[in-house]
C-alpha positions in Angstrom: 12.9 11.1 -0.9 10.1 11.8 1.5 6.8 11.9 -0.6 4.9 14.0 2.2 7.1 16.9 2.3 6.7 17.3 -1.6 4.1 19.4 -3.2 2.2 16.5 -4.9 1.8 15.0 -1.1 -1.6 16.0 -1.0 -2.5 14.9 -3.8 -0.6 11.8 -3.6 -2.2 11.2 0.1 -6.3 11.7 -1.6 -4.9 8.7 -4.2 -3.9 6.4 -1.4 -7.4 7.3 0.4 -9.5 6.1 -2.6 -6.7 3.0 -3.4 -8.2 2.1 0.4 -12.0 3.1 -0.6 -11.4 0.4 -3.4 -9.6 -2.3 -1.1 -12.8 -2.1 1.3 -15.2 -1.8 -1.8 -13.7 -5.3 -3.2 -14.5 -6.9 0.3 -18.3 -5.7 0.1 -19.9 -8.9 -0.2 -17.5 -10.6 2.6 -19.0 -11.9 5.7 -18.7 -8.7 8.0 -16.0 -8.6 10.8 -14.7 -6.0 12.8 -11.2 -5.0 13.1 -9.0 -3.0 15.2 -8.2 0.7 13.8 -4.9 1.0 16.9 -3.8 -1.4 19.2 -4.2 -5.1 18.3 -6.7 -7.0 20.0 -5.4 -9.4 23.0 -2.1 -8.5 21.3 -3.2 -10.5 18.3 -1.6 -8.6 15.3 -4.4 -10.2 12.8 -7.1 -8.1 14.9 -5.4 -4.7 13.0 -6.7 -3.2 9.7 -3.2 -2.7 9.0 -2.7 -6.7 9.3 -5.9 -7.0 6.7 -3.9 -4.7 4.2 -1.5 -7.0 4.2 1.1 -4.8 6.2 3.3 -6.1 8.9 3.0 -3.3 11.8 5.5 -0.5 11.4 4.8 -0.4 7.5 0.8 -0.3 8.5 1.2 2.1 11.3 3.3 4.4 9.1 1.0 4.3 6.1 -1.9 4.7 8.2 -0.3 8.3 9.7 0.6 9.1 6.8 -3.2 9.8 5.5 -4.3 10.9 8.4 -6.5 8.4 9.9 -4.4 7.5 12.8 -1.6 9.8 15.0 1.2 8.0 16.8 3.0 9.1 19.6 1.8 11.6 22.6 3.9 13.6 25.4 3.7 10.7 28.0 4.1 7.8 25.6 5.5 8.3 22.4 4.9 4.6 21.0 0.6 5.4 21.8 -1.7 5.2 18.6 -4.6 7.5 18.2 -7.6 7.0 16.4 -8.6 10.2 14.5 -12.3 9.8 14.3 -13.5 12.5 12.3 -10.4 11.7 9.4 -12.4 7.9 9.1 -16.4 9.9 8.7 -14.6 11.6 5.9 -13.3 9.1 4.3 -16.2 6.8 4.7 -17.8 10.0 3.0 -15.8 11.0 0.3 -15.8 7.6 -0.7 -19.4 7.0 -0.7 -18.9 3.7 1.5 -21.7 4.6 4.2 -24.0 2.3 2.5 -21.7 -0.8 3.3 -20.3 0.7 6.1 -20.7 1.5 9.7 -18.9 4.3 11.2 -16.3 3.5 13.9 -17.4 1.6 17.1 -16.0 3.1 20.3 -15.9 -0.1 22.4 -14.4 -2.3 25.0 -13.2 -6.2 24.9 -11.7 -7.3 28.1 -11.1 -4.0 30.2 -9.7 -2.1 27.1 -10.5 0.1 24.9 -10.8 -0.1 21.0 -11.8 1.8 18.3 -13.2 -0.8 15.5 -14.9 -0.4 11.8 -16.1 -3.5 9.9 -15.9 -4.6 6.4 -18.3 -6.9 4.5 -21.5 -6.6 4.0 -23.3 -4.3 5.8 -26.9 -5.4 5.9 -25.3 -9.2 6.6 -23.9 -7.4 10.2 -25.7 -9.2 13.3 -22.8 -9.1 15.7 -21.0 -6.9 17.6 -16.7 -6.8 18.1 -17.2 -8.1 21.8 -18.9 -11.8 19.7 -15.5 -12.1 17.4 -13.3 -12.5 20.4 -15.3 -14.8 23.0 -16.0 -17.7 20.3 -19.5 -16.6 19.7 -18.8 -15.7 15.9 -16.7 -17.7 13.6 -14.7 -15.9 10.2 -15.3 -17.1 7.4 -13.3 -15.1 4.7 -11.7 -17.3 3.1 -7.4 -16.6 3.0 -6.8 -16.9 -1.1 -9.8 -14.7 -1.4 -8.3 -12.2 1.4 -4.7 -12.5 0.0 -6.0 -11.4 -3.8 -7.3 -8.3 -2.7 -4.2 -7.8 -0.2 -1.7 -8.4 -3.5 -3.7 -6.0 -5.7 -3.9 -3.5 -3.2 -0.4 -3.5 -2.8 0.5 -3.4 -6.0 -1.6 -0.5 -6.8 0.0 1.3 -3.6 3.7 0.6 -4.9 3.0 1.6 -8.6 1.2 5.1 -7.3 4.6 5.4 -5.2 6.5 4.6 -7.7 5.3 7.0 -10.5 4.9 9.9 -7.7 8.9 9.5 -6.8 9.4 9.3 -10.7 6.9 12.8 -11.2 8.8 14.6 -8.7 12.3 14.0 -9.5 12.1 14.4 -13.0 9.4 17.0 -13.3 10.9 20.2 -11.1 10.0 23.2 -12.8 10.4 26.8 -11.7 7.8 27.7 -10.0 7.8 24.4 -8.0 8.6 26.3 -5.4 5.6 29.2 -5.6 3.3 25.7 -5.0 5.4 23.7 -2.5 4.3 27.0 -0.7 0.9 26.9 -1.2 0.6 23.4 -0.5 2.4 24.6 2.9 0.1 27.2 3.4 -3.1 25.1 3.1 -1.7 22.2 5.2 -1.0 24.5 8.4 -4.0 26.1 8.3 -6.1 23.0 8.5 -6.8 20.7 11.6 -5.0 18.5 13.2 -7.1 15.7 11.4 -5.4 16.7 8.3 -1.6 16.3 9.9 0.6 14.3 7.8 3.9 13.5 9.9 5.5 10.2 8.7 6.4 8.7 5.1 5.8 5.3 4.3 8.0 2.4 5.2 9.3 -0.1 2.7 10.4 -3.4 3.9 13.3 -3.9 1.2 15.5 -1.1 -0.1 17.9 -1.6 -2.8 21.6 0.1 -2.8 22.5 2.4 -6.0 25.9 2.6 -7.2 25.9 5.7 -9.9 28.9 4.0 -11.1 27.1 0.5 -11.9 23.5 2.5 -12.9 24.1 5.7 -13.4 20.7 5.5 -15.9 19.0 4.8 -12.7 20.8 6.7 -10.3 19.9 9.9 -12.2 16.2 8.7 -12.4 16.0 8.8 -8.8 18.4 12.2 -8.2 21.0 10.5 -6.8 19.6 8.3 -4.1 21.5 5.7 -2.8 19.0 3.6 -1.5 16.2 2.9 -3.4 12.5 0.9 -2.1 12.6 -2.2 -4.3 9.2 -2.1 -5.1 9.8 0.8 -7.1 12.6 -0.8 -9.2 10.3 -3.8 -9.7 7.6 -1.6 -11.0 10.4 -0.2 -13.8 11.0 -3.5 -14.9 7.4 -4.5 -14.7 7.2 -1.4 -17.1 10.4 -2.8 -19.2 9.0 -5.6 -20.0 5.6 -3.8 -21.6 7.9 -1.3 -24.0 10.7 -3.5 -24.9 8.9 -7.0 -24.8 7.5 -9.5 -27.3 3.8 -10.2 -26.2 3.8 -13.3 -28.5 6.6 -15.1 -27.0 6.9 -12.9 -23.6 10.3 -12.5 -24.0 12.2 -9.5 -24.0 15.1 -8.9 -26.6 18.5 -6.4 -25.3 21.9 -5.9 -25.5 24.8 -5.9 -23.5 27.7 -2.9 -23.3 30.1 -5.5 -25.1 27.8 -5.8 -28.3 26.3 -9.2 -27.3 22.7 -10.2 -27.6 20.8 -11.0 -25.0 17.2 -13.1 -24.7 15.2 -12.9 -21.5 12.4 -14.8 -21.0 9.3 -13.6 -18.9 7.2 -16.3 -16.8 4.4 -15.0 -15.2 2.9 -16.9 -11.7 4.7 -19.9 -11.5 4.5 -21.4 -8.2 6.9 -23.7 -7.9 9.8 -25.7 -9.9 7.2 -27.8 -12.2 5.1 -24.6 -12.3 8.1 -22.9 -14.1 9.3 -25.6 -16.4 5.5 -26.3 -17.9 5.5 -22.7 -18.4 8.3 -22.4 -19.9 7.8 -25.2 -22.3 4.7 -23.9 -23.2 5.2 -20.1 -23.9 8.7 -20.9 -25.3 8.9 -24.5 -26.4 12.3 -25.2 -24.5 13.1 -28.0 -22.9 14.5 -27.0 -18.8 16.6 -29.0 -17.3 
């Protein structure tokens, strides 16, 4: 299912604008630093904003085209990213983050061109993107503090996904149709800023069998491959309706008639981590 040819895909694009108006809003005290909004810098993929989203390229690229901020491909080289300037003033706008934020700096390290923004604290900015790449300024964001922020944005990302795919295969009423056109309507009439070409790419996908889920199979209208984050937000859900808060377990039962007991244990980190866990929450002994 392709999320951007659906009516809710304008809607669903705003919501991943303001998830990324909150990713950069939970950096705001953060040393500042620049980072690339295209190419990477010296071929460094860490210089990319899609890198500080925690995105490996393809999934950044794609998520980044898909709301509009950057365009990829052009006549003479289809692999070329542009920066769509005016799509970043108005989100910097619309999310009221020009009091923290700089707009984009047109500039050049080595003999190429970028196009950079900075995060952190704008008034705390004495540098310019030329410094971070000649040893004259150091980083100093710390990587668990960096990799919270990546883990929630993600997270929030999937489960907006997720419920979106869920909204639109289940909910298809009658006149879906009369606004799929509308929505069609309003999206070639406005600029090429505003062009939405390219769906979001999911690094793990799970196969379907509607003989082995057909529960689930329906759920998704019959896909056969399904993004894995979406299946992990279900169970996330699962675990809320059907689950024992006291004892964070989760009580079912199988087609035979047996009972079944699963047991939920949340951030461990290693083997230890998961048996102290365990024997806390559950008082059983692991072996």
């Amino acid at each position: 299912m392709d999320l951007w040819e659906t009516p809710v895909s304008l809607c669903f694009k705003q919501q991943c604008q303001h998830l990324l108006g909150d990713f950069f809003r939970s950096l705001e005290n953060a040393a500042p630093w620049f980072v690339s909004l295209g190419k990477p810098v010296n071929e460094e993929e860490g210089t990319c904003l899609y890198s500080l989203l925690g995105f490996e390229r393809e999934k950044g690229i794609s998520f980044l085209s898909s709301i509009g901020s950057i365009k990829k491909g052009r006549s003479r080289n289809p692999e070329a990213i542009s920066v769509v300037s005016g799509a970043w003033d108005k989100f910097l706008h619309e999310e009221v983050l020009g009091n923290m934020m700089e707009t984009i700096t047109k500039t050049s390290v080595g003999a190429t061109l970028y196009y950079f923004m900075h995060y952190g604290k704008k008034s705390a900015l004495m540098h310019i993107p030329g410094d971070q790449f000649n040893g004259k300024v150091s980083k100093s964001l710390k990587g668990l503090y960096l990799k919270d922020r990546q883990r929630k944005f993600q997270r929030k990302l999937s489960e907006l996904v997720t419920k979106t795919t869920l909204s639109s295969s289940l909910s298809k009423t009658p006149d879906s149709s009369v606004v799929h056109e509308e929505i069609q309507e309003e999206e070639s009439v406005s600029s090429d800023e505003e062009d939405v070409t390219e769906g979001i790419i999911f690094s793990e996908y799970i196969t379907l069998s509607a003989t082995d889920a057909p529960c689930l199979s329906k759920v998704f209208g019959g896909e056969s491959k399904v993004p894995k984050c979406y299946l992990n937000a279900i169970l996330l859900e699962l675990f809320k309706v059907l689950g024992h808060k006291s004892t964070a377990s989760v009580d079912f039962e199988y087609k035979t008639g047996n009972q079944g007991h699963a047991i939920i244990i949340p951030c461990v980190k290693d083997e230890d981590s998961f048996r102290r866990q365990t024997q806390r929450k559950n008082g059983l002994k692991v072996a």
